[in-house]
ChimeraX commands (.cxc) that place a marker at each C-alpha (Angstrom):
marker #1 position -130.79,21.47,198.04 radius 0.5
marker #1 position -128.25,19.10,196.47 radius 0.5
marker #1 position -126.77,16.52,199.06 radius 0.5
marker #1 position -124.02,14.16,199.24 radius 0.5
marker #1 position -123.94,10.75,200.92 radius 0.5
marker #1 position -120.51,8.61,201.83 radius 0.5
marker #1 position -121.01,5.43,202.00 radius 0.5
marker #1 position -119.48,2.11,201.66 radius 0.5
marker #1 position -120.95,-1.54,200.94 radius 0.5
marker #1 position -120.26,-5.21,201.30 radius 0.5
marker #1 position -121.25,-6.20,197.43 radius 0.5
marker #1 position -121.65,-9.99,198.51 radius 0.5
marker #1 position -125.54,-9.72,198.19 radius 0.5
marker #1 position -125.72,-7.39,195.48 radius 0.5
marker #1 position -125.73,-7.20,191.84 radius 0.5
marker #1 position -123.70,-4.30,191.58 radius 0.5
marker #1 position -124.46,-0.68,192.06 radius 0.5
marker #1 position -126.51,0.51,189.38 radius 0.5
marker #1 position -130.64,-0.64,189.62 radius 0.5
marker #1 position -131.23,-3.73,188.04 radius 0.5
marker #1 position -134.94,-4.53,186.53 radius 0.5
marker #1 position -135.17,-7.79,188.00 radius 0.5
marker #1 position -131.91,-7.87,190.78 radius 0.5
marker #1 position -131.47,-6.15,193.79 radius 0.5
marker #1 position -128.66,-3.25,194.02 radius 0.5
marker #1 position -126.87,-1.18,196.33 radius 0.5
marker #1 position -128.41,2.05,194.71 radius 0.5
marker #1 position -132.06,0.50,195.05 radius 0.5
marker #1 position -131.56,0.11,198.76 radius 0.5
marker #1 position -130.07,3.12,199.65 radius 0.5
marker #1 position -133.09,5.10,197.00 radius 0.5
marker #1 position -135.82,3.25,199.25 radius 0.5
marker #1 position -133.94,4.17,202.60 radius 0.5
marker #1 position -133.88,7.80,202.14 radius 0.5
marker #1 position -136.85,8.20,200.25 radius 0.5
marker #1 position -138.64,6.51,203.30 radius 0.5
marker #1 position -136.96,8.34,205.56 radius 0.5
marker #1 position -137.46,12.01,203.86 radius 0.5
marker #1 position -141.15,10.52,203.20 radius 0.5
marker #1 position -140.69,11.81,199.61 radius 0.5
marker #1 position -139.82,9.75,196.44 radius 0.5
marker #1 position -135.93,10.46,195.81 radius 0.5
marker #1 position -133.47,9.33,193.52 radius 0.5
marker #1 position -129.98,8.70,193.88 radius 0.5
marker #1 position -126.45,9.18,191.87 radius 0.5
marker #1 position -123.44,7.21,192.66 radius 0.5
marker #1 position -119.77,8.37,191.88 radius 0.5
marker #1 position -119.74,5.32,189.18 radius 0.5
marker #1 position -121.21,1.62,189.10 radius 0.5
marker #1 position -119.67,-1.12,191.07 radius 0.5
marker #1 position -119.93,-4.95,189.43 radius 0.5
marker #1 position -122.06,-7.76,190.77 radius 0.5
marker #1 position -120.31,-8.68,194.41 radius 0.5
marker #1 position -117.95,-5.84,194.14 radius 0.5
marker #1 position -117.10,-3.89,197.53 radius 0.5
marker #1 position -116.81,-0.21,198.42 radius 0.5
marker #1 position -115.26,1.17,201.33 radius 0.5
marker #1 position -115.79,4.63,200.49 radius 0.5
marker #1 position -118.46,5.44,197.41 radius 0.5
marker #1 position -120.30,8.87,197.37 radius 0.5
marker #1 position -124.06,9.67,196.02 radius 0.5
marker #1 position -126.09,12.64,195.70 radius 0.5
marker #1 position -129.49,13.17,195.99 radius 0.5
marker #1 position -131.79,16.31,195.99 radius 0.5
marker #1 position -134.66,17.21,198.04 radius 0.5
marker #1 position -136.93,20.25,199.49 radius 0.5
marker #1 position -136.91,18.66,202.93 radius 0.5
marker #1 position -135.90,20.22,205.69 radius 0.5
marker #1 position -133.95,17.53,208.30 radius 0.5
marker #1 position -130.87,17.14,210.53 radius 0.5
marker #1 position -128.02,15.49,208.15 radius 0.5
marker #1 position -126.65,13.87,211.67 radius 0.5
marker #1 position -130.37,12.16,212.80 radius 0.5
marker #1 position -130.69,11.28,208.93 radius 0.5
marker #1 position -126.86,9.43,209.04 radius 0.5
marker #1 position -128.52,8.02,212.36 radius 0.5
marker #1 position -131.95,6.85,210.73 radius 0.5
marker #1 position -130.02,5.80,207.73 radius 0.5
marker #1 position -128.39,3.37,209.67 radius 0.5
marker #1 position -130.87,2.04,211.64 radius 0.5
marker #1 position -132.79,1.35,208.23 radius 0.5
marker #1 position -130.61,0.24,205.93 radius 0.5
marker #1 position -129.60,-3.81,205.86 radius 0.5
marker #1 position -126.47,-4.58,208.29 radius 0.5
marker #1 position -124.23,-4.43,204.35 radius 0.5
marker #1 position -124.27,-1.06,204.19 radius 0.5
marker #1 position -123.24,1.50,205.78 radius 0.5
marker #1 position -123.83,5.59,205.88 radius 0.5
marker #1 position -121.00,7.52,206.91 radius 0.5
marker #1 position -121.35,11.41,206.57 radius 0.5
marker #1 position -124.30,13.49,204.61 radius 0.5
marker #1 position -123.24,17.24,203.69 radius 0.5
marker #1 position -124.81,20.16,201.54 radius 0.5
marker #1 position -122.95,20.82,198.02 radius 0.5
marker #1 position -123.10,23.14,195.40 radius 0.5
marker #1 position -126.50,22.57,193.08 radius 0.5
marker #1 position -124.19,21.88,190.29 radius 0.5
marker #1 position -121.86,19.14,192.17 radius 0.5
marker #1 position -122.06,15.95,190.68 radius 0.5
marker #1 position -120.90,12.63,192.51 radius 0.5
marker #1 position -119.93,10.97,189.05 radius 0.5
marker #1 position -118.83,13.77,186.99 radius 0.5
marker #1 position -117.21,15.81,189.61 radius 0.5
marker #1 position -114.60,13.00,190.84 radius 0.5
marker #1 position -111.16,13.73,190.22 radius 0.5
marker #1 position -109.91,10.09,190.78 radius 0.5
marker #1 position -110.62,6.91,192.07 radius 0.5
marker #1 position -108.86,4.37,193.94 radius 0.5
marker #1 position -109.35,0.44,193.91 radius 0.5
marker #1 position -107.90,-2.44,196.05 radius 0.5
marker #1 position -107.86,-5.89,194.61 radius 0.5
marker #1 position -106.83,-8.63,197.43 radius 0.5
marker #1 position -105.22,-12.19,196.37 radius 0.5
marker #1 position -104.93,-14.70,198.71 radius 0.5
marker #1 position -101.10,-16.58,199.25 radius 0.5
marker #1 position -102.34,-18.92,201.26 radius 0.5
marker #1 position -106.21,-21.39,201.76 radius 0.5
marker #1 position -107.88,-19.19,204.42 radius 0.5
marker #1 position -111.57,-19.94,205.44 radius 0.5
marker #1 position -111.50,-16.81,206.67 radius 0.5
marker #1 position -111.41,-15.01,203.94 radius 0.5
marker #1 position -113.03,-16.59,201.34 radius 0.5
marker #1 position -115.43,-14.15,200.42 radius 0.5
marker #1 position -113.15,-11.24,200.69 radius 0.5
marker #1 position -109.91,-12.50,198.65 radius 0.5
marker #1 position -109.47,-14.13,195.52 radius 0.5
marker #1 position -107.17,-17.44,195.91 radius 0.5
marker #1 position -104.47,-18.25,194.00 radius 0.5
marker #1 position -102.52,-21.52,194.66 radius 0.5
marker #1 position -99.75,-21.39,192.41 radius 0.5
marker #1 position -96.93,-19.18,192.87 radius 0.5
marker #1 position -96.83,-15.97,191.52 radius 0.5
marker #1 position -93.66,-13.70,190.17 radius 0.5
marker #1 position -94.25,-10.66,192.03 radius 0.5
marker #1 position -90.98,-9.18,190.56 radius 0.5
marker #1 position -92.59,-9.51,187.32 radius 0.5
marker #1 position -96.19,-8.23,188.27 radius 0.5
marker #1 position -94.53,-4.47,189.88 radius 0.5
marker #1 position -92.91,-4.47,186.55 radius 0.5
marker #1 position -95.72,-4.63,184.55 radius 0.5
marker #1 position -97.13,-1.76,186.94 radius 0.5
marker #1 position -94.41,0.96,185.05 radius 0.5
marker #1 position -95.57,-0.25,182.08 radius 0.5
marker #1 position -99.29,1.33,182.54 radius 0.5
marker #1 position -97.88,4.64,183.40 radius 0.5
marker #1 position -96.42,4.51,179.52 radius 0.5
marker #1 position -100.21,5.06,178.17 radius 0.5
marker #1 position -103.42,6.04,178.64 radius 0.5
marker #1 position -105.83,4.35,176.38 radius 0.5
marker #1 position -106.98,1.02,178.28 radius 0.5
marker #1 position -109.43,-0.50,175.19 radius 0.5
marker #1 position -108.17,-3.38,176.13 radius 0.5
marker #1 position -109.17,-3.59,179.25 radius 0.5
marker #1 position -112.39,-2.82,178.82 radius 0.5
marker #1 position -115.82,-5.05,178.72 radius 0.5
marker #1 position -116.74,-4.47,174.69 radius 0.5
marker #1 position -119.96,-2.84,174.25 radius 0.5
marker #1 position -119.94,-0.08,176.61 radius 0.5
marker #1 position -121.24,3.14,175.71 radius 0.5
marker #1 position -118.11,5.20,176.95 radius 0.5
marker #1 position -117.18,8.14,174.34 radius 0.5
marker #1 position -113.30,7.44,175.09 radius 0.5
marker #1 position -110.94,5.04,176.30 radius 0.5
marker #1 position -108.48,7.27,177.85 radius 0.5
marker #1 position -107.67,7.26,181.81 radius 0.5
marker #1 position -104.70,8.54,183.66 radius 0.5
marker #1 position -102.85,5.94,186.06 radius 0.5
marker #1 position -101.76,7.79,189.15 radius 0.5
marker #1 position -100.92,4.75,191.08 radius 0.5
marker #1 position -100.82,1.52,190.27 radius 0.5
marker #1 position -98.60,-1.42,192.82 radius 0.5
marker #1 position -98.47,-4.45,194.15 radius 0.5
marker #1 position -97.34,-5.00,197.75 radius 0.5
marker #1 position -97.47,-7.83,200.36 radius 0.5
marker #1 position -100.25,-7.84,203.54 radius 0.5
marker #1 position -99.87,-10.90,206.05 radius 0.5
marker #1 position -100.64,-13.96,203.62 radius 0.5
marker #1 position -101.86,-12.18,200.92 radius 0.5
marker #1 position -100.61,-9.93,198.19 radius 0.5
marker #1 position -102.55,-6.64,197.26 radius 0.5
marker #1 position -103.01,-4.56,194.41 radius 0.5
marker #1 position -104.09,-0.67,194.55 radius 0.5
marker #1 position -104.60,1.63,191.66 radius 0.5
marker #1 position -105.43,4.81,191.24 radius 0.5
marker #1 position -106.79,6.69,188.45 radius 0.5
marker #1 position -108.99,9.79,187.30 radius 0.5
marker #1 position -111.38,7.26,185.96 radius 0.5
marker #1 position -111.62,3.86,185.07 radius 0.5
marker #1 position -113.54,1.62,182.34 radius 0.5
marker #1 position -116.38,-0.99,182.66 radius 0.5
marker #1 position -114.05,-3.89,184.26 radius 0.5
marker #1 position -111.20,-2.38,184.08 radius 0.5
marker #1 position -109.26,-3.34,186.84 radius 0.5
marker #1 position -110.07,-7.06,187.04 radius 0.5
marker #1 position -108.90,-7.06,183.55 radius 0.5
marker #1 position -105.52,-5.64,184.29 radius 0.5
marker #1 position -105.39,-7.79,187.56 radius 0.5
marker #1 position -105.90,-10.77,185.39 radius 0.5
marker #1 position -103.23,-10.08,182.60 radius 0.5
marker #1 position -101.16,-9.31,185.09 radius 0.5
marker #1 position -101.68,-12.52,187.34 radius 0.5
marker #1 position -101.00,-14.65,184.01 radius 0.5
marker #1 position -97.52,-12.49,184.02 radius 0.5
marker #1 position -96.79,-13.41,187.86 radius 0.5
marker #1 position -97.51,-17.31,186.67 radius 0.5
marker #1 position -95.11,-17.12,183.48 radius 0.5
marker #1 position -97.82,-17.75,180.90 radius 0.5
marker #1 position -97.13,-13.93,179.31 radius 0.5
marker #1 position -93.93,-12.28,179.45 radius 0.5
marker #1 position -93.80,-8.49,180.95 radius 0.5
marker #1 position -93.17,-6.83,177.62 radius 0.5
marker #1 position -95.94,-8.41,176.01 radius 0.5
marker #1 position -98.13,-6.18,177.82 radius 0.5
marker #1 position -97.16,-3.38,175.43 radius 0.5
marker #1 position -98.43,-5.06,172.96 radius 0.5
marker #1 position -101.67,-5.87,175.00 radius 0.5
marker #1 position -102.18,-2.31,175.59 radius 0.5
marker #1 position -101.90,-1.31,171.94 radius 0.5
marker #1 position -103.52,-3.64,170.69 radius 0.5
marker #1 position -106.92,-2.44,172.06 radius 0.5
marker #1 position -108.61,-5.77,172.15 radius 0.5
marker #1 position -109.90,-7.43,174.89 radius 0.5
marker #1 position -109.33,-10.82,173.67 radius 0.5
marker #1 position -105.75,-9.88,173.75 radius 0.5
marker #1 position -105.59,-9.41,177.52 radius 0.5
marker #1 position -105.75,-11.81,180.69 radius 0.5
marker #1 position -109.17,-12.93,182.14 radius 0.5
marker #1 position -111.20,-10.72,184.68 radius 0.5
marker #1 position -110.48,-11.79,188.13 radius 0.5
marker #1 position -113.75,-13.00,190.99 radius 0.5
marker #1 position -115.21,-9.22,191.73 radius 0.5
marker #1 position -115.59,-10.35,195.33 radius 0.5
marker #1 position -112.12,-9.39,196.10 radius 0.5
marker #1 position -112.22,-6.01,194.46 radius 0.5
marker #1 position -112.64,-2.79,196.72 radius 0.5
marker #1 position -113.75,0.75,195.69 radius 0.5
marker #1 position -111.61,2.58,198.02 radius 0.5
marker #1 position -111.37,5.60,197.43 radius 0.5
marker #1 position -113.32,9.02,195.48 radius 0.5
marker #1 position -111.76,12.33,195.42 radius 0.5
marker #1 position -113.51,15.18,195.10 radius 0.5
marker #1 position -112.15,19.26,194.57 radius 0.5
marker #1 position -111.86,20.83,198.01 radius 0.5
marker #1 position -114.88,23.48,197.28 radius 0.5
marker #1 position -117.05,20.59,196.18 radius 0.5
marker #1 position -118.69,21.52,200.07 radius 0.5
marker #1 position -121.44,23.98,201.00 radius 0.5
marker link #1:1,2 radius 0.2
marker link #1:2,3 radius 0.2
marker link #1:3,4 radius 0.2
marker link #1:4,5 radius 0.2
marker link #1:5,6 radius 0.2
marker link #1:6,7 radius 0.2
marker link #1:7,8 radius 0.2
marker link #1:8,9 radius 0.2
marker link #1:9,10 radius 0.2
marker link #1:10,11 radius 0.2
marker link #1:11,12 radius 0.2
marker link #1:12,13 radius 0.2
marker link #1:13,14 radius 0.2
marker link #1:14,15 radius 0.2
marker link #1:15,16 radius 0.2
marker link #1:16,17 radius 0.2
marker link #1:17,18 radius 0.2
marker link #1:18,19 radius 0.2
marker link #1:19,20 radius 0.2
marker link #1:20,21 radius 0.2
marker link #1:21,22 radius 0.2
marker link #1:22,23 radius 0.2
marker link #1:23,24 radius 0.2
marker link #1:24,25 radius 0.2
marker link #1:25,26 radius 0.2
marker link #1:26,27 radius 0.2
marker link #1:27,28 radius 0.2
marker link #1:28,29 radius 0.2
marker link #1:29,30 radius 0.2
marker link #1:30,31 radius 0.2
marker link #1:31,32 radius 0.2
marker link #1:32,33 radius 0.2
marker link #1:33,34 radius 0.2
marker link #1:34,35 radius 0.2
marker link #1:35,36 radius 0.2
marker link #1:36,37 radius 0.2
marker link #1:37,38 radius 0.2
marker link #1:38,39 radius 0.2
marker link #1:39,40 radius 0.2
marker link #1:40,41 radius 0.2
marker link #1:41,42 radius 0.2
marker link #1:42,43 radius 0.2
marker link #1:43,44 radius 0.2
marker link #1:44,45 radius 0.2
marker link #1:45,46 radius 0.2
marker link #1:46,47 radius 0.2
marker link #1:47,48 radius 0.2
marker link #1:48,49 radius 0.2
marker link #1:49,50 radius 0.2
marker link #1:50,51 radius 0.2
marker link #1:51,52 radius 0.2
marker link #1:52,53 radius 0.2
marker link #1:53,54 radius 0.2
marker link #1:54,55 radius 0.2
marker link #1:55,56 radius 0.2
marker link #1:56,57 radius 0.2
marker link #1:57,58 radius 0.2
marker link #1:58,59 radius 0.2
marker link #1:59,60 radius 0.2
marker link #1:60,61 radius 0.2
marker link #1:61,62 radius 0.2
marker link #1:62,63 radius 0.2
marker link #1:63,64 radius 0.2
marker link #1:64,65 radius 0.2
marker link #1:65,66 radius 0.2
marker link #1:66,67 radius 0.2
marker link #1:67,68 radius 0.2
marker link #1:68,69 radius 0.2
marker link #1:69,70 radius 0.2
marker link #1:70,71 radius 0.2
marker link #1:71,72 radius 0.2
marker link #1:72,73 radius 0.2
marker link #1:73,74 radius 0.2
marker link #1:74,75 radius 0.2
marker link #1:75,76 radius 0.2
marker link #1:76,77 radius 0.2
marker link #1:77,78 radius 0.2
marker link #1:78,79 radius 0.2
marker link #1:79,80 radius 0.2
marker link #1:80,81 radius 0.2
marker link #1:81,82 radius 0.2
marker link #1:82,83 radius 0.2
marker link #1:83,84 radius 0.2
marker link #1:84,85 radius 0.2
marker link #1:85,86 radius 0.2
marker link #1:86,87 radius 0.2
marker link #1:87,88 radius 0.2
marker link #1:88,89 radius 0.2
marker link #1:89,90 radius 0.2
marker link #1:90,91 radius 0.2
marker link #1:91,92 radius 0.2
marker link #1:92,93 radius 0.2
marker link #1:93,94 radius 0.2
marker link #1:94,95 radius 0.2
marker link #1:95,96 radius 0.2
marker link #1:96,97 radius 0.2
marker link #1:97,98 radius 0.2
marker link #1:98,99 radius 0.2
marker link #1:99,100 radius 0.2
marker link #1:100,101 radius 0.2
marker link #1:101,102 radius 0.2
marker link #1:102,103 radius 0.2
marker link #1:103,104 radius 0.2
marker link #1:104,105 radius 0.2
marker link #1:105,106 radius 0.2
marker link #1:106,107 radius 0.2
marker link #1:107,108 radius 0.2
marker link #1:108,109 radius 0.2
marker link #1:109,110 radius 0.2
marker link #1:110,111 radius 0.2
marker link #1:111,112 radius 0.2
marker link #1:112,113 radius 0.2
marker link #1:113,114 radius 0.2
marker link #1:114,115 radius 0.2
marker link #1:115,116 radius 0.2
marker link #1:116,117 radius 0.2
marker link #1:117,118 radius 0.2
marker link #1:118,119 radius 0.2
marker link #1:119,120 radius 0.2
marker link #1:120,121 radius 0.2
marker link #1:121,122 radius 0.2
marker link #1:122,123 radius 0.2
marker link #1:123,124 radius 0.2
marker link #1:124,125 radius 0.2
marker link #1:125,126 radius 0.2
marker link #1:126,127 radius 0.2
marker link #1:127,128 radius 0.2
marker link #1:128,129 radius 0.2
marker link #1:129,130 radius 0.2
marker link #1:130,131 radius 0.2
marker link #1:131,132 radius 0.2
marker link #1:132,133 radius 0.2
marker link #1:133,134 radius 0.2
marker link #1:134,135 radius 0.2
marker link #1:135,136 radius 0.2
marker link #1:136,137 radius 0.2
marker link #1:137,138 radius 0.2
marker link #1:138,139 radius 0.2
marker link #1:139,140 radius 0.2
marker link #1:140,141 radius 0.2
marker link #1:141,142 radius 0.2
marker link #1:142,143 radius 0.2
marker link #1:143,144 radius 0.2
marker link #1:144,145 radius 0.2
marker link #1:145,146 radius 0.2
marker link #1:146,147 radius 0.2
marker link #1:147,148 radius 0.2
marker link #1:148,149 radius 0.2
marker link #1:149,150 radius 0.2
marker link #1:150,151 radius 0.2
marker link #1:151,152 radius 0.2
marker link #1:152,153 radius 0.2
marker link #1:153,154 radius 0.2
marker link #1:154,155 radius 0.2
marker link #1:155,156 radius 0.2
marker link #1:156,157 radius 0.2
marker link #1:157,158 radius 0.2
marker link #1:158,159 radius 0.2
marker link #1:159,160 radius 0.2
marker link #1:160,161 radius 0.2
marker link #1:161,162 radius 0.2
marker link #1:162,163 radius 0.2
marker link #1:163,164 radius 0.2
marker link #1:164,165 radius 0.2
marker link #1:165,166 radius 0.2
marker link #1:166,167 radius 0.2
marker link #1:167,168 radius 0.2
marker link #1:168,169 radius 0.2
marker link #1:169,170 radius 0.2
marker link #1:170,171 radius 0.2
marker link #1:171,172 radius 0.2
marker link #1:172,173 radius 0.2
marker link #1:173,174 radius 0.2
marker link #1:174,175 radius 0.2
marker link #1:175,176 radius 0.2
marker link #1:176,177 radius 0.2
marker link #1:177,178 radius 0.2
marker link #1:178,179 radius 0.2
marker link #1:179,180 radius 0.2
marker link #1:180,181 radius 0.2
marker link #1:181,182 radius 0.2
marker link #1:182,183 radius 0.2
marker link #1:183,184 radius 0.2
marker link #1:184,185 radius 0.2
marker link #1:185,186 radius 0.2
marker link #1:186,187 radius 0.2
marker link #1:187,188 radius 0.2
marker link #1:188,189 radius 0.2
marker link #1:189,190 radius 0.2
marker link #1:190,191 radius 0.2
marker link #1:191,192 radius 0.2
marker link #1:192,193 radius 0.2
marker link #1:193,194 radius 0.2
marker link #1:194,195 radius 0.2
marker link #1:195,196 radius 0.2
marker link #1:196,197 radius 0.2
marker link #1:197,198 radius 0.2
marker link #1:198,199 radius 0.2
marker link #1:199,200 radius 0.2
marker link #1:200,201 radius 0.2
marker link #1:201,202 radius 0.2
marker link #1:202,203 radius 0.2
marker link #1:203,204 radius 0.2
marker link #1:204,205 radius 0.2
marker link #1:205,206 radius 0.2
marker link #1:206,207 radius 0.2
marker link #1:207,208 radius 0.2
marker link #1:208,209 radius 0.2
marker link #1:209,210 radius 0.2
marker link #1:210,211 radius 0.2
marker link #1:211,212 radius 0.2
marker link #1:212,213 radius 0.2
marker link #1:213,214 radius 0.2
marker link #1:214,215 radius 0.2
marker link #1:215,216 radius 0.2
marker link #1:216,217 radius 0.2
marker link #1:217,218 radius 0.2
marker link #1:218,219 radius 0.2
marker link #1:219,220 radius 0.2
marker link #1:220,221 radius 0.2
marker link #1:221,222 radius 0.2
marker link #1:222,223 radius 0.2
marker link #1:223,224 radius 0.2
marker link #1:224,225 radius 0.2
marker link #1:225,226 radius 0.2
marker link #1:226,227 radius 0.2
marker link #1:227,228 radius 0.2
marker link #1:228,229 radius 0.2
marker link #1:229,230 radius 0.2
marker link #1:230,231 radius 0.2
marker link #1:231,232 radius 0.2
marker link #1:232,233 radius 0.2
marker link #1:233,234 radius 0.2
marker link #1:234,235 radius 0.2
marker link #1:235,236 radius 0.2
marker link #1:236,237 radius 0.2
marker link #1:237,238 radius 0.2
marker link #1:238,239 radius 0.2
marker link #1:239,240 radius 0.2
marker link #1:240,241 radius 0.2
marker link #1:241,242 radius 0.2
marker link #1:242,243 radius 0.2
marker link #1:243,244 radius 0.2
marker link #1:244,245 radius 0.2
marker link #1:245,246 radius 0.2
marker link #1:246,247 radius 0.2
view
């Protein structure tokens, strides 16, 4: 049987998602937990890789197995023996063909700045002490919804076969003292989003101008665009799957 896991992570102690030969990763841990658990070597698929430090509050795996066990004890277990940074939230029977990468419809990210110094939140939101143009920075956001090849925003010397996503969402809004950024698409490319929260940070601070984005975009070079942003405030948030995805 084919199973998927939801999950979420704090990505502070890992280096990413995605096993690492000589780092430890979310996907190793959760790969030792159930195989320990179902007392049977099992490997594990994610819905996509997270960067080092990165955060999910909702990411989905699949795994299969011949065991036979209780999904709710193995949530339970699960718990009990994974470290205290993450987190099993629901296990449920799929089709034998679902798959938790190929099979998402869309994804949904969070990216937090932080207005004001907070030792509170260090580790969770990305500081920026100058002021930013917000005005400017929702601007920008209609300008992504003009295309839908992001080259530039990707890290060079990935192994995608295209550089096309579609932006569903994509804002900027205002949470207590700090200013957050969600964006929504049916995929998204290796660093994506802290490239596009970078470019457009340098817009909010007046060192690009909101139309030079075009330009940016169709340029499809990543030297063109803004810096990638600290992955410790960025947040997997979301993974949509079709409704009949379910056993």
């Amino acid at each position: 049987m084919r199973y998927f896991v939801e999950l979420s992570y704090n990505g502070s102690a890992y280096h990413g998602w995605q096993n690492q030969p000589t780092a430890i990763s979310v996907q190793e841990v959760l790969e030792k937990g159930i195989s320990t658990l179902l007392k049977c070597p099992t490997a594990v698929v994610g819905a996509g890789r997270t960067d080092t430090g990165v955060h999910a509050t909702q990411m989905f795996a699949h795994f299969d197995t011949e065991e036979i066990f209780d999904a709710e004890q193995l949530v339970y277990k699960l718990n009990a023996f994974l470290p205290k940074d993450v987190a099993i939230h629901d296990i449920f029977k799929v089709k034998p063909e679902a798959h938790a990468r190929f099979d998402a419809i869309s994804r949904a990210y969070l990216y937090r700045i932080a207005l004001k110094k907070n030792v509170f939140n260090v580790t969770a939101a990305y500081y920026v002490k100058q002021p930013l143009d917000v005005s400017k920075m929702q601007e920008a956001c209609e300008i992504l919804f003009e295309y839908n090849d992001f080259q530039c925003f990707s890290k060079v010397n990935t192994d995608v076969k295209t550089y096309h996503c579609e932006i569903m969402k994509a804002e900027w809004f205002f949470k207590d003292d700090e200013l957050h950024f969600v964006i929504k698409a049916d995929r998204f490319l290796r660093n994506m989003v802290r490239a596009i929260v970078g470019t457009m940070v340098n817009i909010g601070l007046g060192k690009i101008e909101v139309n030079d984005l075009h330009a940016i975009i169709q340029s499809k070079n990543r030297s063109k665009a803004g810096y990638s942003v600290p992955g410790h405030a960025l947040y997997l948030t979301q993974v949509a799957y079709p409704n009949d995805i379910r056993l």
